[in-house]
N, C-alpha and C positions, 0 to 999 in steps of 0.2 A: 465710034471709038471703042468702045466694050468689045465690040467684032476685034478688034486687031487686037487687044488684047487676051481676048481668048485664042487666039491665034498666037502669039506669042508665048504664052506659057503651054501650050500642046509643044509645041516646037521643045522650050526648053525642059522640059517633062523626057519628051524624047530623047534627049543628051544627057538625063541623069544618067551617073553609072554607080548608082547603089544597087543591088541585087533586088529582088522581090522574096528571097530568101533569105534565113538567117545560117550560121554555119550548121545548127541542128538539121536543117532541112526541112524546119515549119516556115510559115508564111511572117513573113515582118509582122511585128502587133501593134495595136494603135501605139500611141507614143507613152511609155513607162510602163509597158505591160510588160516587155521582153523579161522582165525579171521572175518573169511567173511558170516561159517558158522551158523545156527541157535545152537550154544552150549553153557552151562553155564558156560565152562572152561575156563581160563585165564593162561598164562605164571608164575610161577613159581614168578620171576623174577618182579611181579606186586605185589606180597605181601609185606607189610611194618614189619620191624623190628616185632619178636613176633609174625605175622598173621599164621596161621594154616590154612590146607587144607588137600585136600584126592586126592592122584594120580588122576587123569583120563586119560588120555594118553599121548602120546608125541607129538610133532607139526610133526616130521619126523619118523616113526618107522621105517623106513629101513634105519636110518642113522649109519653109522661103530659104531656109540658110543653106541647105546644103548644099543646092551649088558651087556658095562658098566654099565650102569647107574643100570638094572637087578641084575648083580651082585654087588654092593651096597646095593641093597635091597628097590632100588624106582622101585614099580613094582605099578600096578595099584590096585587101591584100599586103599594103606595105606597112613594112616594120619602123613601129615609132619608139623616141623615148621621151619621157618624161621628164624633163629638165628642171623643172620648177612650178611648184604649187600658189604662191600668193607672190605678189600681186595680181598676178594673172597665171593661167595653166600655160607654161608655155613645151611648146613638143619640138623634139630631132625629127626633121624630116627630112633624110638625105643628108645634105649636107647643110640646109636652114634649118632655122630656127623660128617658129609660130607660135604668137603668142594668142593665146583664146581666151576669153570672158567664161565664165562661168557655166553659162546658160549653153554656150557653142560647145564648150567641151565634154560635156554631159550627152548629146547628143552621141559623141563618139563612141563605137564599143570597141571593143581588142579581146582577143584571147593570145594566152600567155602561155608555156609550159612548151608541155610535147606538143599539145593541139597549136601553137604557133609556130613551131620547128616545123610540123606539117605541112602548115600554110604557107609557112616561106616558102617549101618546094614546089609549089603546086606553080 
């Protein structure tokens, strides 16, 4: 059984589509290091009510959730916004609306400004 599930998660390892890069162009860092690196991204979780941003990656991409977070439809690159802080984070995605726990939405990073005007075009 351990065999099929090492099997199983190489597969789904294979289907992540978070980057192995961050927008600076360093290597993703362990999980809450990103903040150490040279990157324009910020936590998700830093936007005020209303603020908008564009994916750029996660703080952890090999953590169990982000699949999740993929299939929601926060993949890198799309522009989110910030709807609501407490009870839960909740984000515009498109034209839904997702509501994340604390711990989920932390993972997310975004950049903002000209460097997300950027991104949108890419």
């Amino acid at each position: 059984m351990n065999g099929f599930l090492l099997f199983l998660r190489a597969g789904l390892q294979a289907l992540n589509p978070w980057k192995a890069s961050c927008p600076g162009g360093e290597p993703v860092q362990a999980q809450h290091k990103c903040e150490s690196a040279c990157c324009p991204s910020h936590p998700v979780t830093t936007l005020k009510e209303g603020g908008v941003g564009v994916v750029s990656c996660l703080t952890d991409p090999d953590h169990p959730r982000a699949a999740r977070l993929a299939s929601l439809g926060i993949l890198p690159g799309t522009p989110v916004k910030l709807v609501q802080r407490y009870p839960a984070y909740v984000l515009r995605v498109g034209f839904a609306e997702i509501a994340l726990d604390e711990d989920l939405a932390g993972l997310v990073r975004v950049i903002t400004g000209a460097e997300a005007e950027k991104a949108a075009k890419v």
